[in-house]
VOBA-1610 file (N, C-alpha, C; in pm, whole numbers, padded with zeros to 5 digits, always signed):
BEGIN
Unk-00548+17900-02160Unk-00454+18004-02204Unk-00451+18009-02357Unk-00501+18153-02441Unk-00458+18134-02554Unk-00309+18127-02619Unk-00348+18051-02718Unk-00179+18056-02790Unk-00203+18174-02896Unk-00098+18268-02851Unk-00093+18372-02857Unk+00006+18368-02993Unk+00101+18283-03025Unk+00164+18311-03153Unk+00117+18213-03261Unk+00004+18173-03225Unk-00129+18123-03338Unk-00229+18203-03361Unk-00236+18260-03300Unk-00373+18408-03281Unk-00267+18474-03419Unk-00153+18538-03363Unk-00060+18619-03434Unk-00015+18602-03574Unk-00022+18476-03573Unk+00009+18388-03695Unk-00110+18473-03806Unk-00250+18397-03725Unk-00381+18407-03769Unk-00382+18571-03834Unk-00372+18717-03742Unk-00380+18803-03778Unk-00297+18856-03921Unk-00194+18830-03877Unk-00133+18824-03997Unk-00158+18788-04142Unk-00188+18658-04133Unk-00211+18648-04281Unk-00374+18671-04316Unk-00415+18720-04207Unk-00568+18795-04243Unk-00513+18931-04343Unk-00401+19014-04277Unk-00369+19118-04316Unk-00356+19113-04456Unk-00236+19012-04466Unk-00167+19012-04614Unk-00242+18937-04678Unk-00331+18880-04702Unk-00463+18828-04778Unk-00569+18860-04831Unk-00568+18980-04712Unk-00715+19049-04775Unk-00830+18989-04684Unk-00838+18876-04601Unk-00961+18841-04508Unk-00952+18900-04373Unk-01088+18838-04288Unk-01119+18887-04203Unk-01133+18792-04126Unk-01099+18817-03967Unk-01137+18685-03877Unk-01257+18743-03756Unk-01303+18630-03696Unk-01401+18709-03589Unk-01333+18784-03504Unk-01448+18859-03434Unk-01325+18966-03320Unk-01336+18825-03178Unk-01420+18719-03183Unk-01389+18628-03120Unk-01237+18544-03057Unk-01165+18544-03140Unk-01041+18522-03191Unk-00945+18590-03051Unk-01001+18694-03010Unk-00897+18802-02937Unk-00979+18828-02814Unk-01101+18749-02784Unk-01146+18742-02672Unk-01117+18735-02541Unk-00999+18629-02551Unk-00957+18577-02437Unk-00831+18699-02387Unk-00776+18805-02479Unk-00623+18899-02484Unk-00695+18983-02448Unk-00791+18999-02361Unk-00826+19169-02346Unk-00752+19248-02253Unk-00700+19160-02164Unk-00600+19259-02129Unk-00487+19354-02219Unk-00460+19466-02226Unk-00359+19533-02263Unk-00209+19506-02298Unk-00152+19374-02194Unk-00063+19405-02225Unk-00005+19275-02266Unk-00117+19180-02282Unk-00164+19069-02349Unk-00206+19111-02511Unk-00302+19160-02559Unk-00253+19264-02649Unk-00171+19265-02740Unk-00048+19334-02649Unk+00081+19371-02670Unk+00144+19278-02743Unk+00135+19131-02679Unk+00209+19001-02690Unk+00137+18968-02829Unk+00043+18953-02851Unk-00027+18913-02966Unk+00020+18974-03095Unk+00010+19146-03097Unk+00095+19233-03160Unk+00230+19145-03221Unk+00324+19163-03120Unk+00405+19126-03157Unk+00443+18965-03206Unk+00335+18848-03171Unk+00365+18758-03242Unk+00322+18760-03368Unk+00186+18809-03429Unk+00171+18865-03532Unk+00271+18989-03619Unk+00372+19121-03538Unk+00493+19119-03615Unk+00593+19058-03684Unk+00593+18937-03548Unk+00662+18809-03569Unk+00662+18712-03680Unk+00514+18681-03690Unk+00498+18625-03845Unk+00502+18639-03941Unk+00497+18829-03947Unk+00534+18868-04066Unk+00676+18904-04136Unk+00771+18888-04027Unk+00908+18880-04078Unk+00941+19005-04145Unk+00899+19087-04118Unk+00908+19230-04205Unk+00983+19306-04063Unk+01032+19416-04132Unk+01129+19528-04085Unk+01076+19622-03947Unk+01078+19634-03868Unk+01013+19752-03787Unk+01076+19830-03822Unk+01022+19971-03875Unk+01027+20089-03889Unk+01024+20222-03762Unk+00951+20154-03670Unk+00887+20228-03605Unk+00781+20193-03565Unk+00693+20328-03533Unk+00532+20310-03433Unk+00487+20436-03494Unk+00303+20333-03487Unk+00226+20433-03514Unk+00174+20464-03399Unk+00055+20557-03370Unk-00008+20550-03246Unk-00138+20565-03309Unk-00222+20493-03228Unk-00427+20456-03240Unk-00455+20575-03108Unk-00575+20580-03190Unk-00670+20632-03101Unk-00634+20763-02999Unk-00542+20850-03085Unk-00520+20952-03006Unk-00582+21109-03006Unk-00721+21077-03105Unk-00823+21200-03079Unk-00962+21144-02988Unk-01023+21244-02965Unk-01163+21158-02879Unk-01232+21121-02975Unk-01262+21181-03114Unk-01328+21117-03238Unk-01295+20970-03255Unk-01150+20982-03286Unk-01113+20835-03293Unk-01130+20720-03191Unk-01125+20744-03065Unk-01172+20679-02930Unk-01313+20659-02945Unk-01373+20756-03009Unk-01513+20711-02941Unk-01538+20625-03092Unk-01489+20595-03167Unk-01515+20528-03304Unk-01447+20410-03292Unk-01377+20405-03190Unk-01353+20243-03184Unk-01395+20190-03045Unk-01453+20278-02956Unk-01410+20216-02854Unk-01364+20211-02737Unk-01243+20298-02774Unk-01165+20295-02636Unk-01146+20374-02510Unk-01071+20382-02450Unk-01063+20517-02353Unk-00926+20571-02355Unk-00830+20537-02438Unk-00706+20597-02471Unk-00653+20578-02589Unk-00519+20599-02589Unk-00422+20526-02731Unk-00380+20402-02711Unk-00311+20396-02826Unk-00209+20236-02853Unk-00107+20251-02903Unk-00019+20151-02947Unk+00098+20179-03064Unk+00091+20049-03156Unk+00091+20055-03240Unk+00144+19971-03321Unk+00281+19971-03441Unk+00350+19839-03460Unk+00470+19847-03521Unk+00434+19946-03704Unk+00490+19985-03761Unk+00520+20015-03899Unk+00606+20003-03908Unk+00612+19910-04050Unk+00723+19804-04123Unk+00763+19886-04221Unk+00928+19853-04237Unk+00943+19939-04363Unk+00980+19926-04531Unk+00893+19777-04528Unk+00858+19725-04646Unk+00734+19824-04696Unk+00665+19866-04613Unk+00522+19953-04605Unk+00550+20101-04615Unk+00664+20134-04591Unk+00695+20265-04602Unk+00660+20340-04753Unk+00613+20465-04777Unk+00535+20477-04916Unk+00582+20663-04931Unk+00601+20655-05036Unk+00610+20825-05066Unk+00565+20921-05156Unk+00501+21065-05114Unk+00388+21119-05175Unk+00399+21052-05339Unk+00279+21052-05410Unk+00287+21022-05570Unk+00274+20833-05559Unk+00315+20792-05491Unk+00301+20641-05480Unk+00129+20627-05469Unk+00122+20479-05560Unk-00008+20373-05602Unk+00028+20304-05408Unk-00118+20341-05347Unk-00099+20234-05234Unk-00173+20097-05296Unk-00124+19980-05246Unk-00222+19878-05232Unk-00327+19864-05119Unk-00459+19827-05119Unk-00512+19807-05035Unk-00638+19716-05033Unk-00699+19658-04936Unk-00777+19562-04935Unk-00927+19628-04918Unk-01033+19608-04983Unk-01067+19675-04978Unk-01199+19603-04861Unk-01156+19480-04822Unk-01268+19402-04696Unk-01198+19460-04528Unk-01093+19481-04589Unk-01017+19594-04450Unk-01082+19723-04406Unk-01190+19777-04526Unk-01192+19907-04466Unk-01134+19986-04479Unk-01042+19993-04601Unk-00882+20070-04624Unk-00921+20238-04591Unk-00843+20277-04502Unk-00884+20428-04491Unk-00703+20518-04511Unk-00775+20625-04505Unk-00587+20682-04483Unk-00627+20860-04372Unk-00521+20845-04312Unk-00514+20966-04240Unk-00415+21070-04235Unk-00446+21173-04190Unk-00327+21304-04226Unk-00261+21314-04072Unk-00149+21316-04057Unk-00061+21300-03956Unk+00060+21361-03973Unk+00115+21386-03785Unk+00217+21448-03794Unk+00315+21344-03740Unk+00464+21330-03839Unk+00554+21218-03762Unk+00676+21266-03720Unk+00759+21199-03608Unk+00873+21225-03568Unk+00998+21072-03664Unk+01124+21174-03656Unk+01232+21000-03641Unk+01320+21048-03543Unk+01346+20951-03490Unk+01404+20972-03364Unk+01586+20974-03424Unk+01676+21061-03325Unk+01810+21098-03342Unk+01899+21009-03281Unk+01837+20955-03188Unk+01913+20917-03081Unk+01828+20744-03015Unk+01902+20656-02963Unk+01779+20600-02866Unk+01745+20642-02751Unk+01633+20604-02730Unk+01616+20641-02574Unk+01619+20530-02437Unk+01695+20586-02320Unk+01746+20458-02253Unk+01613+20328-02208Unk+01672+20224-02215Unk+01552+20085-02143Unk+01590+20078-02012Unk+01609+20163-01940Unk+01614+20173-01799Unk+01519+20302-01698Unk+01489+20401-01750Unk+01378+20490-01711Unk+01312+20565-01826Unk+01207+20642-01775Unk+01149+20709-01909Unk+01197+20869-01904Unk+01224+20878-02014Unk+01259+21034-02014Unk+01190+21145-02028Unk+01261+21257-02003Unk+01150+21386-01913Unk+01129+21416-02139Unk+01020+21573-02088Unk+00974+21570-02254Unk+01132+21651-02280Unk+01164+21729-02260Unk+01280+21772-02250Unk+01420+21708-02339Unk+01401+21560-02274Unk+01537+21484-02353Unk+01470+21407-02453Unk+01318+21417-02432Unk+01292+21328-02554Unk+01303+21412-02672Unk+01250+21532-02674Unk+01279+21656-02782Unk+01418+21691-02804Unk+01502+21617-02707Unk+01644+21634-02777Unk+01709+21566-02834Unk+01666+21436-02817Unk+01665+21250-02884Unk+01591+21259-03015Unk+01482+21361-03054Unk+01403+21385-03165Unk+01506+21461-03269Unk+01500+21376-03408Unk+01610+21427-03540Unk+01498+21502-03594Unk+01380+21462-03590Unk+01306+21563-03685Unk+01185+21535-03711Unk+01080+21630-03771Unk+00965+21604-03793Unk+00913+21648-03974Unk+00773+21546-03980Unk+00724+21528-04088Unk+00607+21523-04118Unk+00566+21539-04240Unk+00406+21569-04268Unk+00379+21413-04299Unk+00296+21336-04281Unk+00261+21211-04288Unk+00151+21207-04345Unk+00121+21067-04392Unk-00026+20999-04453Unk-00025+20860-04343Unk-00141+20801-04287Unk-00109+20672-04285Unk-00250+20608-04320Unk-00207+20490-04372Unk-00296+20395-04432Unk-00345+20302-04348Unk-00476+20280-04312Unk-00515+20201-04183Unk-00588+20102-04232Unk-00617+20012-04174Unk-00725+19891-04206Unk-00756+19800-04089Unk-00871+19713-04118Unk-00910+19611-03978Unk-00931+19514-04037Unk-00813+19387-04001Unk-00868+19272-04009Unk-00971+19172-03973Unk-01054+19168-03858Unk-01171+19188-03795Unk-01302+19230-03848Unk-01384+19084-03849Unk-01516+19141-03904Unk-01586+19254-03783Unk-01659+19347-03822Unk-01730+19436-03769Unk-01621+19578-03798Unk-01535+19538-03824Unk-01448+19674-03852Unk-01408+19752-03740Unk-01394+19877-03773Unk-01342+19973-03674Unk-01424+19984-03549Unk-01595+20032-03603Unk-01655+20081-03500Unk-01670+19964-03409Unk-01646+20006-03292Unk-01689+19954-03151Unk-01527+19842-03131Unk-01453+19891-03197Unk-01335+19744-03214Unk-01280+19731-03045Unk-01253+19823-02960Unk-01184+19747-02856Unk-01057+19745-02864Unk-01033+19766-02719Unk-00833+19714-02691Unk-00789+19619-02771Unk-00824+19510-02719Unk-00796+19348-02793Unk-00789+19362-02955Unk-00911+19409-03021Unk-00905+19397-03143Unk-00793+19486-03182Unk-00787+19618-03148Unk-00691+19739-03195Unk-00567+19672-03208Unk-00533+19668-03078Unk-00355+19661-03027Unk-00338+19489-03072Unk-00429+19431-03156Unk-00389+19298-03146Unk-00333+19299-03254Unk-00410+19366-03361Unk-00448+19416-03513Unk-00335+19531-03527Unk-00211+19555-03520Unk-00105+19636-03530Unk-00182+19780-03535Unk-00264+19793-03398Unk-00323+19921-03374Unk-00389+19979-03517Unk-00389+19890-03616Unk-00481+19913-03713Unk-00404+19955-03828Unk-00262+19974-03862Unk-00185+20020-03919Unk-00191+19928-04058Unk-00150+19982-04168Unk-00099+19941-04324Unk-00034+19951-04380Unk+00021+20091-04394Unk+00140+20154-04457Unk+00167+20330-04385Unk+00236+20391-04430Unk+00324+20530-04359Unk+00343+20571-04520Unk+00285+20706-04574Unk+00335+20783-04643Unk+00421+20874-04612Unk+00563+20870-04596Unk+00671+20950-04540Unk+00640+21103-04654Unk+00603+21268-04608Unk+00643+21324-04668Unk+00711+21418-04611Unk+00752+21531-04687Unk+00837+21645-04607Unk+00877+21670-04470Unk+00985+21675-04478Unk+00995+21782-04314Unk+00938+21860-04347Unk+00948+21912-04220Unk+00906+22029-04140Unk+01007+22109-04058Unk+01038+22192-04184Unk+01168+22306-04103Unk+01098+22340-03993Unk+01224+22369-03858Unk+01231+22488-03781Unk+01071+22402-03694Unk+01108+22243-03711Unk+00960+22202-03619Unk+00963+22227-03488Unk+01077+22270-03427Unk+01135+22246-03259Unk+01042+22386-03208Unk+01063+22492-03287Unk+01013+22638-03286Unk+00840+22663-03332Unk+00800+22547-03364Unk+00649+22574-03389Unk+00593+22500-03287Unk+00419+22556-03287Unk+00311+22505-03213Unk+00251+22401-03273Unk+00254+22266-03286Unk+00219+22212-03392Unk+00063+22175-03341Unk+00020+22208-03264Unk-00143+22168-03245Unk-00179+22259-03339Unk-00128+22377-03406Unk-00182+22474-03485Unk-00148+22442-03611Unk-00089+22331-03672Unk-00064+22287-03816Unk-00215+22236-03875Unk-00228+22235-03979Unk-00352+22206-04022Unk-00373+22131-04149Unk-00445+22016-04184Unk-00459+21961-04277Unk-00579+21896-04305Unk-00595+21905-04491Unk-00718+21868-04548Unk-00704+21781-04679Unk-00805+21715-04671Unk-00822+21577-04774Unk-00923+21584-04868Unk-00851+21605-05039Unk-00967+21614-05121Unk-00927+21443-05201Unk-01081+21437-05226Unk-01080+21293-05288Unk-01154+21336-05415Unk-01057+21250-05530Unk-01140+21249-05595Unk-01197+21397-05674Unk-01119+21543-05675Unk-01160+21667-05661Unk-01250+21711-05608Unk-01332+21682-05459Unk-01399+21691-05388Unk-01325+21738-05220Unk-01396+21833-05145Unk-01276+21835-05043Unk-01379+21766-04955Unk-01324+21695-04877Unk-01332+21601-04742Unk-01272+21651-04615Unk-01233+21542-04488Unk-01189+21612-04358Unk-01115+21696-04342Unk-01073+21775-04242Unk-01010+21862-04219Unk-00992+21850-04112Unk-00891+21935-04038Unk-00876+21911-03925Unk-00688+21980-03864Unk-00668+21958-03738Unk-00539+22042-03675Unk-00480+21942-03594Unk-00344+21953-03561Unk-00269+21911-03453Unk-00325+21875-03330Unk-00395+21973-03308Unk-00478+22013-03197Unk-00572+21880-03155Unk-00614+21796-03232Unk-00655+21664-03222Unk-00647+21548-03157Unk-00496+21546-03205Unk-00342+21455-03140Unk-00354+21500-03011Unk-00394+21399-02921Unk-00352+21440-02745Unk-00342+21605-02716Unk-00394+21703-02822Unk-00371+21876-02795Unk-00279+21900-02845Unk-00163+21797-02900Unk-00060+21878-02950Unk+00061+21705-03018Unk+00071+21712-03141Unk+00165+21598-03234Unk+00254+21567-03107Unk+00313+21632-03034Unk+00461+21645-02977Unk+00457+21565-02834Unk+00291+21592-02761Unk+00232+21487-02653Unk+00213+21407-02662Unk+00162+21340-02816Unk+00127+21209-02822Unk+00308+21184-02826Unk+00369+21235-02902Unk+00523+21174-02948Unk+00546+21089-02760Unk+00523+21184-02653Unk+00574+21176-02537Unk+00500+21020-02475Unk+00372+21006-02509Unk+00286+20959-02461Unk+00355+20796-02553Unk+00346+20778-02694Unk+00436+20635-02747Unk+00552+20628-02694Unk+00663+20705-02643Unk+00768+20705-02541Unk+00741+20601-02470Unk+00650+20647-02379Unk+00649+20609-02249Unk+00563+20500-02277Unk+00479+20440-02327Unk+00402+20295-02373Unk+00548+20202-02460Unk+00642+20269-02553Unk+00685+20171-02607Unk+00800+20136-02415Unk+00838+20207-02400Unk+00957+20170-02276Unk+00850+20077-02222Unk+00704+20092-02160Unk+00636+19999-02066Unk+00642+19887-02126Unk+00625+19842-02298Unk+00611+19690-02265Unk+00743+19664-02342Unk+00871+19710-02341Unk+00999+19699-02311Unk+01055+19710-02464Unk+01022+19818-02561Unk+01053+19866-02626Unk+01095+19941-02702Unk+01197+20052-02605Unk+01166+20172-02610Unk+01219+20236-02740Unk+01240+20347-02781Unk+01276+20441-02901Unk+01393+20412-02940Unk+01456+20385-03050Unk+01532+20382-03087Unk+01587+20469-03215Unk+01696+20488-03207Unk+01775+20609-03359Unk+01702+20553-03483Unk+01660+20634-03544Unk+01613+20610-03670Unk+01447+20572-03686Unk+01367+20503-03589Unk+01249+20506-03503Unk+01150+20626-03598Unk+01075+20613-03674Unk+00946+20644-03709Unk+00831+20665-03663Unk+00823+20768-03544Unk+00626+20781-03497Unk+00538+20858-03543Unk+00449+20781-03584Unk+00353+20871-03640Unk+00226+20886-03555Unk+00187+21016-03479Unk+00141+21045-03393Unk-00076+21014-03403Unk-00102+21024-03492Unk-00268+20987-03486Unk-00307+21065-03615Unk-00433+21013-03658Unk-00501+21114-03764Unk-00528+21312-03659Unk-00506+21378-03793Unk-00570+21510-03715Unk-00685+21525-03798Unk-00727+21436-03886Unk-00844+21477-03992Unk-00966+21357-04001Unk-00984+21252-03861Unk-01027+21157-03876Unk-01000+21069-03994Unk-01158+20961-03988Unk-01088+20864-04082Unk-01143+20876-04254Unk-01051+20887-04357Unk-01088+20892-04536Unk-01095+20767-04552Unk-01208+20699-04591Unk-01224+20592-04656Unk-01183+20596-04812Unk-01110+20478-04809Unk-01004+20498-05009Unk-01037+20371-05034Unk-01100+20357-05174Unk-01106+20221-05268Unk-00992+20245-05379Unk-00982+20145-05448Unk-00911+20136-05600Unk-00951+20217-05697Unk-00837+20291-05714Unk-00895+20406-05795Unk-00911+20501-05761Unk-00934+20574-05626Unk-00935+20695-05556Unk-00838+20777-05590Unk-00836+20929-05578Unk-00715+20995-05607Unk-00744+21049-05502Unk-00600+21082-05438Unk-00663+21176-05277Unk-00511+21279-05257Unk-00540+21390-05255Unk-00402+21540-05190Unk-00475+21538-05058Unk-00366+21502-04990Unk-00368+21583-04839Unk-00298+21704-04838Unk-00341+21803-04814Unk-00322+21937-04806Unk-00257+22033-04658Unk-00143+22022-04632Unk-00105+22071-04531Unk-00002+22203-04511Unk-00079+22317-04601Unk-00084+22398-04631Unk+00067+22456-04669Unk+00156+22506-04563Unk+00277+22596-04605Unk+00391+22466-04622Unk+00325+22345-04532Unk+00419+22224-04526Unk+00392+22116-04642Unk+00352+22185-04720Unk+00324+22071-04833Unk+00224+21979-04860Unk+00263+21947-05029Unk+00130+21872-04982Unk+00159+21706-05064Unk+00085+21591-04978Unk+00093+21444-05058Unk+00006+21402-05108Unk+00009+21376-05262Unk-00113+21313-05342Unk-00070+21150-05354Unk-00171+21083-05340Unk-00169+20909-05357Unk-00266+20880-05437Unk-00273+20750-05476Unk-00370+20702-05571Unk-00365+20554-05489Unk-00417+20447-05571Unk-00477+20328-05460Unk-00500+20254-05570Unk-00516+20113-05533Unk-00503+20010-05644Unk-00533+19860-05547Unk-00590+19807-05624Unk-00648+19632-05527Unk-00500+19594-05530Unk-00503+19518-05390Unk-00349+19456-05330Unk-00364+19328-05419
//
């Protein structure tokens, strides 16, 4: 049986260090919801804030670039929380990437006794936002081919959350039709739509629902999800300048700097 809050330990200060461990390490957790447990003893070690959840792997681009055959969630801390114009730190043996995303915060909690229809979860929802998130892999071999185990072990791959703007009047839009683009550097890069996200920001929202309630965590008031890249993955070193461009909803410029 692995010891699972030594694994966790381990991930962790891979994170906040800057190294890498084998994907050996997470061999024995391939189950899912084993995983899960690892996740969270590695939250555990880091003694930092839950913010919320991100969600992995919720375009087929992104699935087929790591791996998998669905999503994940992982915690975001809100020591990590970052806002447009902010220097990120980042490692740069991680792989540091960043993605354009759409996020919810939740109004309300949602009950730990059944899962709720989309209906009450959109009524438990305070609001929505244009996002950045900052990803990385502790794990030598990186992203491609990473696997359940490695993903969901590895805080679904998460770093930091660039919180930007609402998004008036989000209840009344189609958000698979929102759209956003990434210039680096004055160069334009990915692009990409809502439409990405599970077909629509608001399905995946439904879809971390119902995964955080399964391994007994469900939504809570104030709760941060940030639903998947819609623009795949931007690779960012030290020194990068990067606007994500999300057109009528604004837009977030970051810059980057060795952790």
């Amino acid at each position: 049986m692995p010891d699972i809050e030594k694994i966790g330990a381990q991930i962790w200060a891979a994170r906040a260090e800057g190294r890498l461990l084998p994907r050996e390490l997470v061999a024995e957790v391939a189950e899912r919801n084993m995983s899960y447990k690892v996740q969270a003893a590695a939250a555990k070690a880091a003694g930092l804030t839950r913010a919320g959840w991100k969600i992995a792997a919720t375009s087929e681009m992104a699935q087929e670039l790591l791996g998998m055959d669905g999503p994940s969630i992982g915690p975001v801390f809100k020591e990590h929380l970052y806002q447009p114009g902010d220097t990120l730190p980042v490692h740069t043996a991680h792989g540091a990437a960043i993605e354009c995303e759409i996020a919810f915060r939740m109004g309300d909690d949602l009950p730990d006794d059944h899962i709720v229809s989309f209906e009450d979860l959109m009524d438990a929802t305070a609001d929505a936002f244009i996002a950045v998130e900052l990803v990385g892999c502790r794990f030598e071999g990186g992203f491609k081919d990473a696997g359940i185990s490695v993903c969901i072990s590895d805080f679904s791959f998460n770093g930091g959350l660039v919180v930007g703007p609402d998004i008036p009047g989000w209840m009344d839009m189609y958000l698979a039709t929102v759209s956003a683009e990434v210039t680096v550097n004055g160069e334009k890069g990915n692009a990409g739509t809502g439409e990405a996200v599970l077909g629509n920001p608001a399905f995946a929202l439904q879809w971390a629902a119902t995964e955080a309630y399964t391994i007994g965590m469900p939504l809570k008031k104030g709760d941060v999800i940030s639903t998947g890249t819609m623009t795949g993955v931007t690779p960012v070193k030290p020194g990068d300048e990067l606007i994500c461009d999300f057109g009528e909803l604004g837009q977030i410029p970051l810059t980057f700097e060795t952790a």
